[in-house]
NUVEXLO-258732 format. One record per residue (C-alpha): x, y, z. Coordinates in nm, 2 decimals. Layout:
N
<east->X	north->Y	up->Z>
...
END
This chain:
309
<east->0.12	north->0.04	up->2.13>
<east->0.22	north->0.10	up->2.48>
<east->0.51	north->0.35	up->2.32>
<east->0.20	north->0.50	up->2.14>
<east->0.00	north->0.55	up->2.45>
<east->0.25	north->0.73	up->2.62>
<east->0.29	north->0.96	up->2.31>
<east->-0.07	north->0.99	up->2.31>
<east->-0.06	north->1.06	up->2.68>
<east->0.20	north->1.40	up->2.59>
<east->0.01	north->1.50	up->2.35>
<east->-0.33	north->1.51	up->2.51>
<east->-0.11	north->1.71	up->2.80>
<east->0.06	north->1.94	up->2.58>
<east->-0.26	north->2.02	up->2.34>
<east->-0.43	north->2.11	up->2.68>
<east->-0.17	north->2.33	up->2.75>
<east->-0.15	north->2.48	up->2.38>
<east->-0.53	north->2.55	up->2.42>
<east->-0.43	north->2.73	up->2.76>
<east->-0.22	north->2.94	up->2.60>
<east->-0.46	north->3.05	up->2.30>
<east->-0.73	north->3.15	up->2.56>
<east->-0.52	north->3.48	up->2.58>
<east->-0.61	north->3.42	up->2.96>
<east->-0.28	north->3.37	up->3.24>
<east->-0.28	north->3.01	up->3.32>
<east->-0.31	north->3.00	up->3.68>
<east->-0.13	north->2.74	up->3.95>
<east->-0.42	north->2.52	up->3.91>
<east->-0.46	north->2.45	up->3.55>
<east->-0.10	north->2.39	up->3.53>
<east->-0.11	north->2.09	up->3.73>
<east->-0.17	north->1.82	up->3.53>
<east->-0.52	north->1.67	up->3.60>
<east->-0.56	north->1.39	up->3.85>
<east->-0.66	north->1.09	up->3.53>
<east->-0.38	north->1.23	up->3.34>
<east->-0.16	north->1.12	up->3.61>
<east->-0.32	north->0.85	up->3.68>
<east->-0.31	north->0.73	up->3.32>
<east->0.08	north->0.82	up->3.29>
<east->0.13	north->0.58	up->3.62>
<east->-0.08	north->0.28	up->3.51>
<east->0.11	north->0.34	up->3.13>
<east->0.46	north->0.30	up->3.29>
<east->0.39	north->0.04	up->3.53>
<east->0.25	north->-0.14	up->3.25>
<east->0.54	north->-0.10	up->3.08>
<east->0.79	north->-0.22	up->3.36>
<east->0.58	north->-0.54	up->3.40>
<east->0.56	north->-0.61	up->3.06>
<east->0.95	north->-0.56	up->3.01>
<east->1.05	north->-0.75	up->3.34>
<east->0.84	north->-1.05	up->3.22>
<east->1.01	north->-0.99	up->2.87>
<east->1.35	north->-0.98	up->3.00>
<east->1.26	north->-1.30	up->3.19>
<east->1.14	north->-1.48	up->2.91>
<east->1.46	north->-1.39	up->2.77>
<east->1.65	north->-1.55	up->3.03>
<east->1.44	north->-1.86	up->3.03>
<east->1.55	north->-1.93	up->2.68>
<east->1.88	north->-1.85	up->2.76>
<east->1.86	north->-2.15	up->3.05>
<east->1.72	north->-2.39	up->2.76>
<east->2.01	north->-2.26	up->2.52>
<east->2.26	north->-2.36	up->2.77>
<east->2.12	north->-2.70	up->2.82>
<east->2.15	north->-2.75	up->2.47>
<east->2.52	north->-2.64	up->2.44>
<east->2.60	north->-2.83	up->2.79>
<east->2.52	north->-3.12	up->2.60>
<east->2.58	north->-3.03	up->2.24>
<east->2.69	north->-3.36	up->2.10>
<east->2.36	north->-3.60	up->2.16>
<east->2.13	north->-3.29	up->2.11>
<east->2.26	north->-3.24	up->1.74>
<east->2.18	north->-3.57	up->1.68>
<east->1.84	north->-3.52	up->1.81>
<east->1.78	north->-3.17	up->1.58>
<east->1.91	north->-3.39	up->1.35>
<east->1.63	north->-3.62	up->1.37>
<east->1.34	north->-3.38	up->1.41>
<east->1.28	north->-3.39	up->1.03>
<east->1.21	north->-3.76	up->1.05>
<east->0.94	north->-3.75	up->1.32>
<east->0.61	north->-3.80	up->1.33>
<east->0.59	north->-3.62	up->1.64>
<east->0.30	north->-3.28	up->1.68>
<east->0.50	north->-2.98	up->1.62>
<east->0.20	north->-2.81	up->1.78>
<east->0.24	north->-3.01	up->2.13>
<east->0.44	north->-2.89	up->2.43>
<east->0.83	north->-2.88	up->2.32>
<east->0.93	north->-3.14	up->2.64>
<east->0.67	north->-3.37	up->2.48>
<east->0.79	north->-3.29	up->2.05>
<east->1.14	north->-3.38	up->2.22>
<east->1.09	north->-3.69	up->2.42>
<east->0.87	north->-3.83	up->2.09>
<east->1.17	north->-3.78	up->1.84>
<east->1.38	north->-3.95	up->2.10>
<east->1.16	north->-4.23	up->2.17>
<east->1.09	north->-4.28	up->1.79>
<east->1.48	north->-4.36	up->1.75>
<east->1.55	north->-4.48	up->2.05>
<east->1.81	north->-4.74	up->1.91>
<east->2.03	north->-4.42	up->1.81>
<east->2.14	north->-4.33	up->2.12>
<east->2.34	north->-4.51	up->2.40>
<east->2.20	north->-4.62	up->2.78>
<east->2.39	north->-4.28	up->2.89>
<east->2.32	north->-4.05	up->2.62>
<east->1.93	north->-4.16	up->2.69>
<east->1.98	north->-4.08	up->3.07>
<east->2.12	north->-3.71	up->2.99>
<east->1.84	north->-3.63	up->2.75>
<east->1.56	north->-3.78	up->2.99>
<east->1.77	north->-3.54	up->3.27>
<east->1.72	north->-3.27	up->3.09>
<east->1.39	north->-3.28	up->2.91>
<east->1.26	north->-3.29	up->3.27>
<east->1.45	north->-2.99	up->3.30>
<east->1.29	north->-2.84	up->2.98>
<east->0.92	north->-2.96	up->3.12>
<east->0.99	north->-2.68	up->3.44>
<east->1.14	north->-2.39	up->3.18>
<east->0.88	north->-2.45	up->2.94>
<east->0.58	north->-2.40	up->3.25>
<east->0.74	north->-2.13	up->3.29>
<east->0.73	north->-2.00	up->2.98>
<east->0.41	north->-2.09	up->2.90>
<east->0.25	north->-1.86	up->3.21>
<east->0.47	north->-1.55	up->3.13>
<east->0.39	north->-1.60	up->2.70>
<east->0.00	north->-1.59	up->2.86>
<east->0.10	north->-1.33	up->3.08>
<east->0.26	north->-1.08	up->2.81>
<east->-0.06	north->-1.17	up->2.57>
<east->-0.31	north->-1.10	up->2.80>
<east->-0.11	north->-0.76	up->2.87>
<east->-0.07	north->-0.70	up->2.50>
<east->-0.43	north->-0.77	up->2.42>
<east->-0.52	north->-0.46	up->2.26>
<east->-0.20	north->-0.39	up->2.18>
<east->-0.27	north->-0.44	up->1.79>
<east->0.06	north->-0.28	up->1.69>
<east->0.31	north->-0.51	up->1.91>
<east->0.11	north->-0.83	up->1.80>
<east->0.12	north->-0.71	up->1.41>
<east->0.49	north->-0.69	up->1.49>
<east->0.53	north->-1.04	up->1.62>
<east->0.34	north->-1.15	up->1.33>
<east->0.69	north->-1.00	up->1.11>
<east->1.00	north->-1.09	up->1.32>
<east->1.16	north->-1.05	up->1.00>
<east->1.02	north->-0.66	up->0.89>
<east->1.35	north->-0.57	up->1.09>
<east->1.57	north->-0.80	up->0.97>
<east->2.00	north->-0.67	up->0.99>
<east->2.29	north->-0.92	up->0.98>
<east->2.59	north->-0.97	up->0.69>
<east->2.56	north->-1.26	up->0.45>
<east->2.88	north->-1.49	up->0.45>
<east->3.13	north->-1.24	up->0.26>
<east->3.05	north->-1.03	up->0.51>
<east->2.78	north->-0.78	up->0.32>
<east->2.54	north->-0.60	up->0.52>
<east->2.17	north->-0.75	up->0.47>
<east->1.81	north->-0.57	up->0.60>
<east->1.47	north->-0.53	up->0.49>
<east->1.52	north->-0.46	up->0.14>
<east->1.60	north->-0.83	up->0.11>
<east->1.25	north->-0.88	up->0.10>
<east->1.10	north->-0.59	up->-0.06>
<east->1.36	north->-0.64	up->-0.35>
<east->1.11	north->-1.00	up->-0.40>
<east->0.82	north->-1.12	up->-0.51>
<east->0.86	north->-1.42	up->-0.22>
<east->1.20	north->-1.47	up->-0.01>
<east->1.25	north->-1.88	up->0.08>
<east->1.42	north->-1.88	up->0.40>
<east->1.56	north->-2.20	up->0.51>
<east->1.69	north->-2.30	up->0.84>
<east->1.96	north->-2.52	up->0.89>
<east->2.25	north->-2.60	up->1.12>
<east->2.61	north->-2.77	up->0.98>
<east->2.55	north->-3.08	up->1.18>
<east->2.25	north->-3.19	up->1.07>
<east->2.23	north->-3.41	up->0.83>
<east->1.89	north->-3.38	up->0.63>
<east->1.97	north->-3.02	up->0.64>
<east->2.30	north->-3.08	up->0.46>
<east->2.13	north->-3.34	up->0.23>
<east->1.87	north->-3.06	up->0.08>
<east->2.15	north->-2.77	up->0.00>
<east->2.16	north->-2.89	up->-0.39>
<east->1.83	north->-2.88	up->-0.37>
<east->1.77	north->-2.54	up->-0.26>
<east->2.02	north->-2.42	up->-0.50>
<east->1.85	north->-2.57	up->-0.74>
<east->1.51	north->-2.41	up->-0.66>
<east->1.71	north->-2.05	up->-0.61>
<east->1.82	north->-2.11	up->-1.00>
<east->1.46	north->-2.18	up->-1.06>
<east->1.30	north->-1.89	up->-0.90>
<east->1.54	north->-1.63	up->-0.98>
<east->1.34	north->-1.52	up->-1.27>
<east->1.06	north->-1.57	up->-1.07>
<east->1.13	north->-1.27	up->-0.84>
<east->1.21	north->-1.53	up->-0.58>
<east->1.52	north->-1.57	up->-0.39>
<east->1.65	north->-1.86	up->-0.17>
<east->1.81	north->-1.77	up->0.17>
<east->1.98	north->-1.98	up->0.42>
<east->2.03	north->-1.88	up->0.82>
<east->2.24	north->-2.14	up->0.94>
<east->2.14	north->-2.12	up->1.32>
<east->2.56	north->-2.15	up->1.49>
<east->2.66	north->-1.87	up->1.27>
<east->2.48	north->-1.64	up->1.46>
<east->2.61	north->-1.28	up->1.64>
<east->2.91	north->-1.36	up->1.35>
<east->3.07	north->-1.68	up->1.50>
<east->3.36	north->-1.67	up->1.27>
<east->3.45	north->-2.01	up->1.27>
<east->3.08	north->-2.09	up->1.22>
<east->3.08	north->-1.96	up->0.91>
<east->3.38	north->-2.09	up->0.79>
<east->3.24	north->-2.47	up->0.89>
<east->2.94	north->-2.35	up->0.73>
<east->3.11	north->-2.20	up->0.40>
<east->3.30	north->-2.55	up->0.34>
<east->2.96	north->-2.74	up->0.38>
<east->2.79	north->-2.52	up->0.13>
<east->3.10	north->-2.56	up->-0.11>
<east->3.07	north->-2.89	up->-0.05>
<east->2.72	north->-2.91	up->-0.23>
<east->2.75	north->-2.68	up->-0.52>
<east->2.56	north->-2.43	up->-0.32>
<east->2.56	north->-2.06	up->-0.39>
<east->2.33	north->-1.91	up->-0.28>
<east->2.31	north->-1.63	up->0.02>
<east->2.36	north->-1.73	up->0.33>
<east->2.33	north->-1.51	up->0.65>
<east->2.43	north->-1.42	up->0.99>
<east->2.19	north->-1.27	up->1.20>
<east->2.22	north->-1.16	up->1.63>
<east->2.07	north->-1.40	up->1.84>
<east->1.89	north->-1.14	up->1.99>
<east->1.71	north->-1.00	up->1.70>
<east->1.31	north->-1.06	up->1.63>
<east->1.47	north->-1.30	up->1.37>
<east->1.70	north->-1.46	up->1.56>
<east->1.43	north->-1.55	up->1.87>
<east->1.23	north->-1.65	up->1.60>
<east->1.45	north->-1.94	up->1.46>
<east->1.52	north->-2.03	up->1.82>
<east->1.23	north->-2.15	up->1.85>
<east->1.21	north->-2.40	up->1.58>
<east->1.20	north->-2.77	up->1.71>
<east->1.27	north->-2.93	up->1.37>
<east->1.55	north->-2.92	up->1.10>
<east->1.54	north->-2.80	up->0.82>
<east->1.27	north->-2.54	up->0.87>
<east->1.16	north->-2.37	up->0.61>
<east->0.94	north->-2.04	up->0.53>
<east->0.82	north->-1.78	up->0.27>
<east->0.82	north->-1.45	up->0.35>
<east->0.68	north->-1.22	up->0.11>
<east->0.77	north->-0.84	up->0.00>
<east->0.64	north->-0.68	up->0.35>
<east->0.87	north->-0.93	up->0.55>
<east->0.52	north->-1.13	up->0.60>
<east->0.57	north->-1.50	up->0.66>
<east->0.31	north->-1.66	up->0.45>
<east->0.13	north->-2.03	up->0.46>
<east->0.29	north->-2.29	up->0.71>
<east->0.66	north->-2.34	up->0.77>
<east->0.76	north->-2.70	up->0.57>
<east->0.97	north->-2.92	up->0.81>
<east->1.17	north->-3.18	up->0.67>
<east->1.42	north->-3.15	up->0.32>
<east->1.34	north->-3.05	up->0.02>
<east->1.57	north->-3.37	up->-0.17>
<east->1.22	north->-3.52	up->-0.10>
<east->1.03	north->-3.50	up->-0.41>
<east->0.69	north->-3.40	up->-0.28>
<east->0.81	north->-3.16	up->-0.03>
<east->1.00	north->-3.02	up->-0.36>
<east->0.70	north->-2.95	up->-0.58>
<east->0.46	north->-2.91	up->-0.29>
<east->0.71	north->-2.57	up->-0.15>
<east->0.69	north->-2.48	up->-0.55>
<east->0.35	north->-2.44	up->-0.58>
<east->0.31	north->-2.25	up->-0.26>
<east->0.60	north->-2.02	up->-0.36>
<east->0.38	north->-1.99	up->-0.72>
<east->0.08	north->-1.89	up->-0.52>
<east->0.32	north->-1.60	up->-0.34>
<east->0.43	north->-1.47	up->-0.64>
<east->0.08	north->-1.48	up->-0.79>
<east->-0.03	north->-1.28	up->-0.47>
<east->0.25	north->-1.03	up->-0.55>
<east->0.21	north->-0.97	up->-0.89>
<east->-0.17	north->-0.92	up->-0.83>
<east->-0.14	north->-0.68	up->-0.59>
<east->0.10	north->-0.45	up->-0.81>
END
């Protein structure tokens, strides 16, 4: 919307100008200048604009800073992600607080050192995530009648672009090509994310003549880590799994979107506008009720579909 307002903004000024012109009249010096609330409005537009960009590229950086924790100390993190899918911990509390629980909950996992590095830096986490928190509050009340923007943070998939593993290009049409897209999110060393693959495949041999697809987005293959994918590739072999997988830019709606996920597997259904729809499922499918229950909601999406047609 604020892209719209400044279009609106031109418009107004050239349709004043048009009308000007029309009168069959000489515009003089002073009906040239644009008008005082014009400017105004232009200058207010922008500097909205440059706030609402520095606080983006900010927030950008702050989850940069968390990324980096996480790779300083890749080893004992993985086997935290790995345990999300087991907790019992609020996926709706503060992220310091989901992490410390899944920690405490299996405590006995880790060693006296690897307990002091997490502790280190989920205190570190606590401070990014303030942070966070007051510029996300910031940019929302900024965007509040920005309808537009907030309709496309609803879809951080409507511009989806990557390649799948043999290195095809993938975008939107992913999704309009289906009744319902199941997109699962999963990293190679995590362990109930692994466990589920035959699973999915399963459910993608299911739902093909559904209209429904299964898609993986296996989180350290993106911006095309080559090696990545090949780790990936072998794991998926591994479990009779054939179904697409993709690589996406960490940079893309998409991508900020599945860095944000606390718990693995993750997984969504988007239907034919790129729309998530329903609540994500944590935890694997090779769980019987998670199995049917994700059935029946992808059943209700292709329902929707068909009786929207």
């Amino acid at each position: 919307m604020k892209t719209r307002k400044n279009i609106i903004t031109i418009l107004t000024l050239c349709a004043a100008l048009s009308l000007t012109a029309c009168s069959g009249k000489e515009a003089t010096e002073e009906s040239k200048k644009p008008s005082t609330s014009t400017t105004a409005d232009a200058k207010e537009s922008k500097d909205t604009k440059e706030s609402k960009d520095a606080s983006t590229k900010k927030l950008d950086d702050l989850y940069q800073q968390e990324n980096q924790i996480f790779a300083d100390h890749s080893e004992v993190w993985d086997k935290v992600f790995g345990m999300m899918s087991k907790t019992n911990a609020d996926s709706d509390s503060a992220y310091a607080d989901f992490l410390t629980a899944t920690i405490e909950e299996n405590k006995s996992s880790f060693t006296e050192d690897e307990l002091k590095t997490l502790e280190s830096d989920i205190e570190t986490i606590r401070g990014i995530e303030e942070q966070i928190s007051k510029l996300e509050d910031e940019l929302a009340t900024t965007g509040s009648a920005d309808t537009e923007d907030a309709a496309d943070e609803d879809t951080p998939f409507k511009d989806l672009s990557g390649t799948d593993f043999d290195g095809n290009k993938v975008d939107g049409t992913l999704f309009s090509n289906n009744a319902v897209t199941v997109l699962n999110f999963w990293f190679t060393g995590c362990k109930p994310c692994v466990a589920e693959l035959s699973k999915l495949n399963e459910m993608n041999e299911a739902i093909k003549s559904m209209g429904g697809e299964v898609v993986g987005i296996n989180t350290e293959t993106f911006d095309s880590n080559e090696s990545a994918i090949k780790d990936a590739k072998k794991v998926l072999e591994s479990q009779g799994a054939t179904y697409r997988n993709l690589s996406i830019a960490s940079d893309s709606n998409a991508g900020k979107y599945a860095s944000e996920i606390m718990a693995f597997p993750t997984t969504i259904l988007v239907d034919r506008n790129g729309k998530i729809v329903g609540d994500p499922m944590l935890g694997g499918i090779d769980d019987p009720d998670n199995y049917d229950a994700l059935m029946s909601q992808i059943q209700s999406v292709i329902d929707a579909d068909s009786a929207n047609k």
